[in-house]
C-alpha positions in Angstrom: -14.2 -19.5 -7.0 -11.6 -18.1 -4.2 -10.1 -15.2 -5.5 -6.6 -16.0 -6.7 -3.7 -13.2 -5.9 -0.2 -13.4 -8.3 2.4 -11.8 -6.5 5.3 -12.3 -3.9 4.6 -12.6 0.0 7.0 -9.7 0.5 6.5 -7.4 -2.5 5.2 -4.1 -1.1 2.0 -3.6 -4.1 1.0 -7.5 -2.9 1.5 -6.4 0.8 -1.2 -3.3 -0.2 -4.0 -5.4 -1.8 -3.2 -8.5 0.9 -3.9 -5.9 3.4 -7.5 -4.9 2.2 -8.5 -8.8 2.0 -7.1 -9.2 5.3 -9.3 -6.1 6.5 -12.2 -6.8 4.5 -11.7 -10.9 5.1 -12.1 -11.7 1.6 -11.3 -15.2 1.1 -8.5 -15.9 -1.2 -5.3 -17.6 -2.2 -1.5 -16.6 -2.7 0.1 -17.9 -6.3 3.7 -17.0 -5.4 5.7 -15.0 -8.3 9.2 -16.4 -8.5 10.6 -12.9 -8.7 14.4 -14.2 -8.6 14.1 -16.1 -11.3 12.1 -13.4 -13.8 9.4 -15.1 -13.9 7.0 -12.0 -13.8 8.8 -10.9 -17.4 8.2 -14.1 -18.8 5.7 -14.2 -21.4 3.0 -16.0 -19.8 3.4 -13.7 -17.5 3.1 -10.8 -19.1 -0.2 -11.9 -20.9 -1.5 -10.9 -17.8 0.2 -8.2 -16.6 1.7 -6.7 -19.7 4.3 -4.5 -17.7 5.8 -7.5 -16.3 4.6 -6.1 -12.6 3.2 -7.5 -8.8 0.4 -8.4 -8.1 -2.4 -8.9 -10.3 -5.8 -10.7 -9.4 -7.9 -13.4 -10.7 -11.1 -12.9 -9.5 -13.5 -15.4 -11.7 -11.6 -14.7 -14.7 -11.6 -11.1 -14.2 -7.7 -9.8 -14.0 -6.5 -6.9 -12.8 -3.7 -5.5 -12.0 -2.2 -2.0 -10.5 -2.6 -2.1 -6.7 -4.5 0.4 -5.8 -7.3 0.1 -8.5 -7.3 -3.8 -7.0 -7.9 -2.9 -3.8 -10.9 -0.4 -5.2 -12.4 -3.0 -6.9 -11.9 -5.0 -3.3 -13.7 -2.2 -1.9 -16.6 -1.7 -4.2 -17.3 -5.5 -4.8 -17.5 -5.9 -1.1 -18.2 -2.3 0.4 -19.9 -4.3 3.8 -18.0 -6.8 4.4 -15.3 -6.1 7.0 -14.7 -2.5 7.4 -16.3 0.2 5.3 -12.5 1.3 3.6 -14.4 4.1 1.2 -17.5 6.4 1.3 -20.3 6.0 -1.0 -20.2 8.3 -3.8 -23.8 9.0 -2.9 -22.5 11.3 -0.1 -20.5 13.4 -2.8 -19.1 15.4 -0.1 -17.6 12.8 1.9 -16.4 10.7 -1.4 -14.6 13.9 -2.8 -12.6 14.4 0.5 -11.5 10.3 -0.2 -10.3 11.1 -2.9 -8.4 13.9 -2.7 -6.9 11.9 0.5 -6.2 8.9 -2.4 -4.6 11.6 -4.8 -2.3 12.9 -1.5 -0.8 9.7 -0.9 0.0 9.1 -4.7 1.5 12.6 -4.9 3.2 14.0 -1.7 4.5 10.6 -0.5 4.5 7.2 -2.6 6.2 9.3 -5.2 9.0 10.0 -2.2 8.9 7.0 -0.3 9.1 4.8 -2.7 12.1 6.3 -4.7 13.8 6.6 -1.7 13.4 3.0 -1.2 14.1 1.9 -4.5 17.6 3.6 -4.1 18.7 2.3 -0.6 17.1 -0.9 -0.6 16.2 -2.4 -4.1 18.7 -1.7 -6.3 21.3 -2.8 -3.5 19.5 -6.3 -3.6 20.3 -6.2 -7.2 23.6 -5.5 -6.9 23.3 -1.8 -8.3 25.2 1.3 -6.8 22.7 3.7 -4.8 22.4 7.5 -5.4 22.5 8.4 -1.5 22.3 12.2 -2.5 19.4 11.9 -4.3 17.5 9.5 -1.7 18.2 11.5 0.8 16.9 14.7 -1.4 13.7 12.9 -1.6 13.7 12.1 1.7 14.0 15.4 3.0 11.1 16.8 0.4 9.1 13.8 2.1 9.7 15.4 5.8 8.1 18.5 4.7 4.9 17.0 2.8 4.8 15.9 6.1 3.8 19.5 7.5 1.0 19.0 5.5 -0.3 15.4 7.2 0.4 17.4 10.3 -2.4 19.9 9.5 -4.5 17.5 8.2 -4.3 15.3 11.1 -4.4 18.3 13.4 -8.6 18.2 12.3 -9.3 14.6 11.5 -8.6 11.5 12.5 -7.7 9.8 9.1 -6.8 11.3 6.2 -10.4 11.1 4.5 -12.2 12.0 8.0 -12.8 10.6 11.0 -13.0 7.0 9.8 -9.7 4.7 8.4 -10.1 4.4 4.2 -8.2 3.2 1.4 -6.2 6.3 1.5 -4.6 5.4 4.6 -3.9 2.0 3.9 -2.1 2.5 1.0 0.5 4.3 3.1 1.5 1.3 5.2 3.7 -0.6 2.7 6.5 1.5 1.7 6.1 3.8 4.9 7.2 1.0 7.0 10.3 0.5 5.1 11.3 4.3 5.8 12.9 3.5 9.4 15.0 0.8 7.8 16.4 3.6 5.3 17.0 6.1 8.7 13.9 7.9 8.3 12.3 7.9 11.6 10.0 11.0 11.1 6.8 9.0 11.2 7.8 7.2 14.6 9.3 9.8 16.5 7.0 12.0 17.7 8.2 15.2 15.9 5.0 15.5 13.9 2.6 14.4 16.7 -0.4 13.6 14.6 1.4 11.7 12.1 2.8 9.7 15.0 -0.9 9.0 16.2 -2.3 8.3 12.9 1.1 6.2 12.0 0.4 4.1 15.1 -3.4 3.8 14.7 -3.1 2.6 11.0 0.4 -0.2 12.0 -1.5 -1.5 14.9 -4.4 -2.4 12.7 -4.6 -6.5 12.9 -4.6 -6.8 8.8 -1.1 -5.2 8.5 0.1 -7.3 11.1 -1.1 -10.1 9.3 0.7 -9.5 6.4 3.8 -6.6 7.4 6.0 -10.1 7.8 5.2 -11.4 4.4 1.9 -12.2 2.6 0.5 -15.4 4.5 1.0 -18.7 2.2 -2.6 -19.9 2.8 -4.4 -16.8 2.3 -7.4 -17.1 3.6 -9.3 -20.2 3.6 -13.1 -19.9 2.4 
């Protein structure tokens, strides 16, 4: 059974996991979300994903939903197909140093990024009034979490090591929405190893598979 994926082709969290299948070339197919319409707070809906939320997957009657467990569960099921996106927790050393790169993208710039976002873009498409000061607030706490990629970066290639993970990817959705919002720190070159591993990680052929929207056909089996 091809894995099914409920979400919208350009919701961000459905851009995260689609990128992962595209990387790991998981067969699969797109069940589009009417999102304009509420459909994801409708109560069939909502069986599934009781906070009314995108994406969530059916794999064989398994659902789950939360992007970034869903794309660990990607990861695990199918740890050599595609790309190896996550150590094996048999080298504790390596798997620890994941992780903590996992726990600095949730902390010290999704948290940012994705307010900011929220403010300028979102609640604009819903007709609500942004809070400029506070997005740019977040945006300039963002630009010095920053300093701490540059470090990082300074050592390694990727966040985790030398070699692209989860961690990474989970950057790429709301980080490419950050120029459209004015914030250009990530292109321009200010931070030069957050440029290089910015460019690395958007140049990848699964982002640019799905950056545009979440491909209708999925991926055939």
């Amino acid at each position: 059974m091809v894995l099914k994926l409920y979400g919208a082709s350009l919701s961000t969290c459905t851009r995260r996991v689609a990128t992962v299948l595209h990387e790991k070339n998981i067969p699969y197919e797109l069940h589009t979300v009417d999102f304009a319409t509420g459909e994801h707070k409708s109560a069939a809906y909502l069986t599934k994903q009781p906070f009314g939320q995108l994406p969530y997957i059916d794999d064989d009657g398994l659902i789950l939903f939360e992007s970034r467990a869903i794309c660990r569960y990607l990861e695990a099921k199918y740890p050599n197909k595609g790309p190896r996106l996550a150590p094996p927790t048999s080298d504790l050393a390596a798997y620890a140093r994941y992780e903590q790169a996992c726990s600095v993208e949730t902390a010290n710039f999704d948290v940012y990024a994705s307010s900011a976002v929220a403010e300028l873009v979102f609640k604009p498409m819903r007709g609500v009034e942004s809070n400029k000061a506070l997005a740019d607030g977040l945006l300039k706490t963002l630009e010095a979490k920053l300093d701490g990629y540059e470090a990082i970066l300074s050592k390694q290639k990727y966040l985790a090591g030398n070699e692209i993970t989860l961690a990474d990817i989970f950057h790429l959705p709301y980080g490419s929405m950050l120029e459209r919002i004015g914030f250009t720190v990530l292109e321009n070159g200010s931070k030069p190893n957050v440029t290089r591993w910015w460019k690395d990680i958007t140049s990848r052929p699964a982002w640019n598979a799905v950056k545009g929207g979440v491909p209708a056909e999925g991926i055939k089996a």
